[in-house]
Every structure is written in structure tokens, then in C-alpha cells.
C-alpha positions as CSV (number, residue, x, y, z in Angstrom):
1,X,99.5,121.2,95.3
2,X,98.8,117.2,95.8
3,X,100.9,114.4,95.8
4,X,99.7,112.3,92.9
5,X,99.1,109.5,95.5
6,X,97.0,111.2,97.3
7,X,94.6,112.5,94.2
8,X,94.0,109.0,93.6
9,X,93.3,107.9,96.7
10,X,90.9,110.9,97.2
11,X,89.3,109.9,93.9
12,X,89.1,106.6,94.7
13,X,87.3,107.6,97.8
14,X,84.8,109.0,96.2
15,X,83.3,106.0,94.4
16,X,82.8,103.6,97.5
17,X,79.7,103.5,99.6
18,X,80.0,104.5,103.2
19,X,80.7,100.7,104.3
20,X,83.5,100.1,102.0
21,X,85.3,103.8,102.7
22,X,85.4,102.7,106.3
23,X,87.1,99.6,105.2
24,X,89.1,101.4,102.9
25,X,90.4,104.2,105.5
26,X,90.9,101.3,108.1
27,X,92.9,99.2,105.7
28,X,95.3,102.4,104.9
29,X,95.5,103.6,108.5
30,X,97.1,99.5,109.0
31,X,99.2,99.6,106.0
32,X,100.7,103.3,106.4
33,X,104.9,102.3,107.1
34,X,106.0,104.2,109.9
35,X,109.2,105.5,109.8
36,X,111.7,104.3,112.2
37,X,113.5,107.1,114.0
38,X,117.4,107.7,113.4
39,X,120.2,108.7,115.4
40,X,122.5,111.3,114.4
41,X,124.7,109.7,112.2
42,X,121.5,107.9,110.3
43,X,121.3,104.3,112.2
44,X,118.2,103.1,112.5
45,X,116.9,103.2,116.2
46,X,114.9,99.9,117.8
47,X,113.2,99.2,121.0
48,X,116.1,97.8,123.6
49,X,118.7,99.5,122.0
50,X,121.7,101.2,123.5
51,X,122.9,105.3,122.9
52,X,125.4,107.6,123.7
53,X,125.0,111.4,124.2
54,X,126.4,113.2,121.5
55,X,125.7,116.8,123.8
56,X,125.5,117.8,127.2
57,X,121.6,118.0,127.6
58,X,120.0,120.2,130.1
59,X,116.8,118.7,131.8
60,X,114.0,120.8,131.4
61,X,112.3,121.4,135.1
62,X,115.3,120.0,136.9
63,X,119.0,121.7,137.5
64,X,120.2,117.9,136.3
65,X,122.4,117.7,133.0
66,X,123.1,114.4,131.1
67,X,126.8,114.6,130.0
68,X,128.6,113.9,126.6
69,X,129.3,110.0,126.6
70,X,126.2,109.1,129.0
71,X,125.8,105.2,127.7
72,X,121.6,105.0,127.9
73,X,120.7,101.5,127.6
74,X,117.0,100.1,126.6
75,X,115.7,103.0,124.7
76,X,111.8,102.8,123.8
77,X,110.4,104.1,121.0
78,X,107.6,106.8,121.5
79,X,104.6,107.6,118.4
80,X,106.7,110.4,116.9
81,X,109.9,109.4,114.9
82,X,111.9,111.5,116.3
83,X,111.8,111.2,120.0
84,X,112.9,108.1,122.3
85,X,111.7,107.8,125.9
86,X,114.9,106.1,128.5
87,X,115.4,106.1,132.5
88,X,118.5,107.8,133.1
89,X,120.7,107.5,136.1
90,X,119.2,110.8,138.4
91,X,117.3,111.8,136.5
92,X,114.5,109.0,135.7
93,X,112.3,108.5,132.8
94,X,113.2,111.4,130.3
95,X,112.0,111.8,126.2
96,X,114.8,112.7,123.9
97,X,115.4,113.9,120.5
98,X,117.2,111.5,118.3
99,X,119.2,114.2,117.2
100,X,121.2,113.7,120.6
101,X,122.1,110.6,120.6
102,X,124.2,107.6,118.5
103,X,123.6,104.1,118.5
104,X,126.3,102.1,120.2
């Protein structure tokens, strides 16, 4: 089934030459709002931002755990919503789910 949005934008697609559907797909690509990703309890996340662990995390490909409490300081935001990539005390740069963490 389509969103109703989408049925019109296809439909409008289909009446512009080859020039102005470039425009067109360029101009939508620009204007699309990305979603800022959340922490656990539904704070928005920024860039520079400080979190605490909500979990004791396991590092995949290292016998290192982050602890409950771990302050992370100067998260930055990655391309998917939900993931933020930090440098963590021994451990180094590391991507985390959102899910994990609170804003403090």
C-alpha cells in the first residue's frame, strides 16, 4: 500500500522532463528532515553531547566491558538515527546504540 505522499510525488514525477526530475529528486534528497537520534528516555541526542551507560556493554572483538554509569563525553552523530560513535577510556573509538545510553 502507498503513503498518500508518496503517490503524489510519484505522479508528479511523471510529468517532468528528465532535467527538471533531476532537479526535482535533488531538491527532495536536500529537504528530507533527518531524524535526530534519542536516548533511552527520549532526549534528543546532538553532536558534543555528554551520556551515561544505562547497561554494562560488552565490546564486540575485545574481552573490554563499558560499565553502568560510564560518563562518555562528546558523542558524534553517525548517518543512522540510532547509533552514536565516542572514544571510550580503553577501549577507543566505539559505535553505540542509543538505546544504551541517557543524556546527562
Amino acid at each position: 500500500m502507498l503513503h498518500l505522499g508518496l503517490f503524489k510525488t510519484l505522479c508528479f514525477a511523471l510529468l517532468l522532463d528528465k532535467r527538471q526530475q533531476r532537479f526535482y529528486n535533488v531538491a527532495l534528497f536536500y529537504t528530507k528532515e533527518q531524524q535526530m537520534p534519542k536516548d533511552s528516555n527520549g532526549s534528543e541526542l546532538n553532536a558534543g553531547d555528554s551520556v551515561s551507560v544505562i547497561k554494562d556493554l560488552k565490546i564486540k572483538g575485545a574481552s573490554s566491558t563499558i560499565k553502568r554509569g560510564t560518563t562518555i563525553k562528546n558523542i558524534r552523530l553517525t548517518h543512522k538515527d540510532d547509533e552514536v560513535e565516542a572514544k571510550v577510556d580503553k577501549c577507543g573509538v566505539v559505535v553505540l546504540k542509543t538505546c544504551f545510553l541517557k543524556k546527562v
